[in-house]
C-alpha positions in Angstrom: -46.2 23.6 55.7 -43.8 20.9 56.3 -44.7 17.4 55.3 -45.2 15.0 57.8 -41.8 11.8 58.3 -43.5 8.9 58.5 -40.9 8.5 61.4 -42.0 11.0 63.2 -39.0 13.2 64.5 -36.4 10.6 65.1 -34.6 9.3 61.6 -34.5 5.3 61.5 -31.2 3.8 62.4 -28.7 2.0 60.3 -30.0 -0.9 61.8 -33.5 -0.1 60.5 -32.3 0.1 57.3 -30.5 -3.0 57.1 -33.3 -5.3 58.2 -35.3 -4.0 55.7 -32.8 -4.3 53.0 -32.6 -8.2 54.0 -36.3 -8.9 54.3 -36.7 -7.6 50.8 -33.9 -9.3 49.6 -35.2 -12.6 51.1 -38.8 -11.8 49.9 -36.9 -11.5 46.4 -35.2 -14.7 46.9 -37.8 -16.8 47.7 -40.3 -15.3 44.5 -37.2 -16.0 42.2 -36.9 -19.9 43.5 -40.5 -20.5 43.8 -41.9 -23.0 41.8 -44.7 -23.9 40.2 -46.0 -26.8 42.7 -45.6 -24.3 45.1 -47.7 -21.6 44.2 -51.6 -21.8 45.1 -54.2 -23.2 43.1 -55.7 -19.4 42.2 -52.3 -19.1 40.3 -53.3 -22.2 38.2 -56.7 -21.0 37.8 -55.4 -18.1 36.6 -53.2 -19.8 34.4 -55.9 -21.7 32.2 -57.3 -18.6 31.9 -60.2 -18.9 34.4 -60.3 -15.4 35.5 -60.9 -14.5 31.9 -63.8 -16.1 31.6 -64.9 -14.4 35.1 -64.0 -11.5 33.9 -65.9 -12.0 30.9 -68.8 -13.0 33.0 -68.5 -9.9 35.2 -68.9 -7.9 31.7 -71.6 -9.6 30.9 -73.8 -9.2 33.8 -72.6 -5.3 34.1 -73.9 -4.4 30.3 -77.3 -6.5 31.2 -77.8 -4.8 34.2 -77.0 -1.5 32.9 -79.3 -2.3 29.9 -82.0 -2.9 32.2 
């Protein structure tokens, strides 16, 4: 059995290939000039080390509940 293009029969273009090659390069672009005022407030969060201490939480409440 053949496996299925996720095209379908028709090959994508040059053209195809090109846009995506520039949106990923832009995408790159724009993670490496990012900075840190500009990234959301779940970034800092995670940053003080917030979603440790969920995390930790999380743990806890999972060992209770499976103790129970």
């Amino acid at each position: 059995m053949k496996p299925r293009s996720t095209f379908g029969s028709k090959a994508p273009t040059r053209s195809y290939w090109r846009a995506q090659l520039t949106q990923w390069l832009v995408m790159r672009r724009d993670i490496e000039t990012t900075t840190v005022a500009d990234m959301p407030s779940w970034v800092d969060r995670l940053a003080k080390g917030e979603a440790e201490a969920m995390l930790g939480d999380e743990r806890k409440r999972r060992s209770e509940r499976d103790a129970a």
